[in-house]
C-alpha positions in Angstrom: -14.4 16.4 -8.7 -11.9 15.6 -6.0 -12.3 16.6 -2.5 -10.0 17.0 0.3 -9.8 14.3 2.9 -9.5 16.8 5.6 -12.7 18.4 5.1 -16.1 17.0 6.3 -17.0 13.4 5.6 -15.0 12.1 1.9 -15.6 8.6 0.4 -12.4 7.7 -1.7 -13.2 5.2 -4.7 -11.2 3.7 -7.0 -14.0 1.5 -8.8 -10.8 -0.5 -10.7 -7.1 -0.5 -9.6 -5.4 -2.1 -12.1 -7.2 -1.0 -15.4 -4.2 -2.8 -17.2 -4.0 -5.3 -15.1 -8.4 -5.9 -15.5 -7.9 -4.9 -19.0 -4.9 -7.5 -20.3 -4.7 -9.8 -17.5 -8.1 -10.1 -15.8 -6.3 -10.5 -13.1 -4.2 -8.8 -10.0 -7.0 -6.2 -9.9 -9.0 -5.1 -6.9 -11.7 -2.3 -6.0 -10.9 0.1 -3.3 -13.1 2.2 -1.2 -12.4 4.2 2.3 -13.9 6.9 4.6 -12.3 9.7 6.1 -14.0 12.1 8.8 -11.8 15.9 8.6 -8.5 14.0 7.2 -9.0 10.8 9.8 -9.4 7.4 8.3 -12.6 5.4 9.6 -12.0 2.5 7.7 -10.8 1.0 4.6 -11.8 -2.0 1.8 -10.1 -3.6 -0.4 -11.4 -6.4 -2.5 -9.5 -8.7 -4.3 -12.1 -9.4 -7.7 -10.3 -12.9 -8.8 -9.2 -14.4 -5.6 -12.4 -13.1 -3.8 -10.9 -11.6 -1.0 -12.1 -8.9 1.0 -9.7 -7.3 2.8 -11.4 -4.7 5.5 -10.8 -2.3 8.9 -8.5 -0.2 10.0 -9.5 3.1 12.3 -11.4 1.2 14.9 -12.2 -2.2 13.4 -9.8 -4.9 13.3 -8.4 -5.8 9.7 -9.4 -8.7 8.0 -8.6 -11.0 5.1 -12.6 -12.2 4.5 -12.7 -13.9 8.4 -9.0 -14.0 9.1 -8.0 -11.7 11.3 -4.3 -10.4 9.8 -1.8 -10.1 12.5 0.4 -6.5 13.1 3.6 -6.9 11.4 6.2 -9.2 12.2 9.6 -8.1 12.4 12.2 -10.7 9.8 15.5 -9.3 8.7 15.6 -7.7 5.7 17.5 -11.0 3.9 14.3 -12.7 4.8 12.1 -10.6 2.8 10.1 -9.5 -0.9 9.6 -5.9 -2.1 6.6 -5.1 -4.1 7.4 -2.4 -6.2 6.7 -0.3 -9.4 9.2 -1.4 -12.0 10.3 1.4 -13.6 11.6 2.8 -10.3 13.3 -0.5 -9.4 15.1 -0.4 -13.0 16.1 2.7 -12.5 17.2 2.3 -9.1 15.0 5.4 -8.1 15.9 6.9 -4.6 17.9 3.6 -3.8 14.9 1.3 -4.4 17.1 -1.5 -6.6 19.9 -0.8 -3.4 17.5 -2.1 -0.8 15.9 -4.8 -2.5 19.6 -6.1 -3.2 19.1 -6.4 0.7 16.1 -8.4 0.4 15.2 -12.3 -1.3 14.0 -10.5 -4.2 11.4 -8.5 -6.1 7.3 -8.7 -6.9 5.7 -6.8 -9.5 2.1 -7.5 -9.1 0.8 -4.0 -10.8 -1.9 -2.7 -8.5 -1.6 -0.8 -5.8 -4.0 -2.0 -3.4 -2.9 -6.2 -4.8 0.5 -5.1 -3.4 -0.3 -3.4 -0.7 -2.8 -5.9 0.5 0.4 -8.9 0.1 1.9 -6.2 2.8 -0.3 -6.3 5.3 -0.8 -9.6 4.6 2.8 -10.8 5.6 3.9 -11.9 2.2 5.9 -8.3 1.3 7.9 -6.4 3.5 7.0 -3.1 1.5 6.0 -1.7 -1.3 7.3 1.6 -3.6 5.1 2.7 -6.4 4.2 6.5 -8.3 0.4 6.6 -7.4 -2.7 8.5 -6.9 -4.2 9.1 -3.5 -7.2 6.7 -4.5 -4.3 4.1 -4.9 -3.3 4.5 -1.2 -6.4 6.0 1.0 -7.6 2.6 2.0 -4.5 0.5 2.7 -2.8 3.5 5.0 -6.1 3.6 6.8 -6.1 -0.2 7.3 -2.2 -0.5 6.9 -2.1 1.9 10.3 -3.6 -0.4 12.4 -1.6 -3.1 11.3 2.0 -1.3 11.9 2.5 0.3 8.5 2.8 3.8 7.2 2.0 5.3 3.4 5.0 8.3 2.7 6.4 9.8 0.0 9.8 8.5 -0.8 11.5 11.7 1.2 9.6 10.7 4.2 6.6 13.1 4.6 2.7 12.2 4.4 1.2 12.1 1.0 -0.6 15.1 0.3 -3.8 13.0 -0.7 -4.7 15.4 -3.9 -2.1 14.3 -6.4 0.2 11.4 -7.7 3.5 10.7 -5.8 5.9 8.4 -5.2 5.2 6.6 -1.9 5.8 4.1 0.2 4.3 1.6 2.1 6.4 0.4 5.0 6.9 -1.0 8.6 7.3 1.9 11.0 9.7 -0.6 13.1 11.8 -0.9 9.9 11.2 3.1 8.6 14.3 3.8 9.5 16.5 0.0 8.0 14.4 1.2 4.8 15.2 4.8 4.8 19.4 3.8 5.0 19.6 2.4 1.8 17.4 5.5 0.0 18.8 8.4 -1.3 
């Protein structure tokens, strides 16, 4: 049974992101797990099954890659950059997606969520676009936050955290860059 984020104290799980992924590739997988407190995010995990890598904070804690402290983001121009995205919306050039990436040194498709959005905050994708559940994206916007990053839907409002949508994970210094070449 789901349960809103904004009421009372919610644990979000998603015990395998990645079924496929875990399923046909045993790899590019992780488990995700974060606490809200009325609709505010405490903290976030993400754990990275093959590669062990735990990547955890946000809210109040600093975020970490196992004992690596990851750094806000760093502004590059976009011709200096990767997308992560879902592929399907890049081959169909959904809202502009395959229009900004022409923008950028090219394309990842990793399949899970929180793989991609962890390569994010990590430094190693500018941003990633994908059709996913709120499970998919509770723990990287709460850690994602701290870092200089914001989860939307591709119009530009918050995810409604109680069903699937296309979103966005993004630099709020380059929101705006990003937003220009959607539609």
């Amino acid at each position: 049974v789901r349960h809103p984020i904004f009421e009372g104290n919610v644990w979000v799980l998603d015990p395998i992101d990645g079924t496929v992924n875990f399923i046909v590739q045993k790899e590019h997988f992780a488990i995700m797990i974060s606490y809200y407190q009325d609709g505010l995010g405490k903290f976030g995990l993400i754990y990275d099954v093959m590669n062990d890598v735990l990547y955890s904070g946000g809210g109040e804690f600093d975020v970490y890659a196992n004992d690596k402290k990851l750094s806000p983001f760093q502004n590059l121009p976009l011709n200096r950059t990767l997308l992560g995205t879902n592929a399907n919306m890049f081959a169909s050039n959904f809202k502009g997606i395959r229009d900004l990436a022409k923008q950028t040194l090219g394309v990842r498709v990793y399949g899970g969520a929180g793989i991609n959005m962890a390569q994010v905050m990590s430094g190693h994708l500018l941003a990633y676009f994908s059709f996913i559940q709120p499970w998919d994206y509770a723990a990287p916007a709460i850690m994602g936050e701290k870092l200089g990053y914001v989860v939307l839907t591709l119009d530009g409002e918050k995810p409604d955290f109680t069903s699937r949508q296309k979103v966005m994970f993004v630099p709020k210094a380059k929101l705006s860059e990003i937003q220009s070449y959607l539609h």
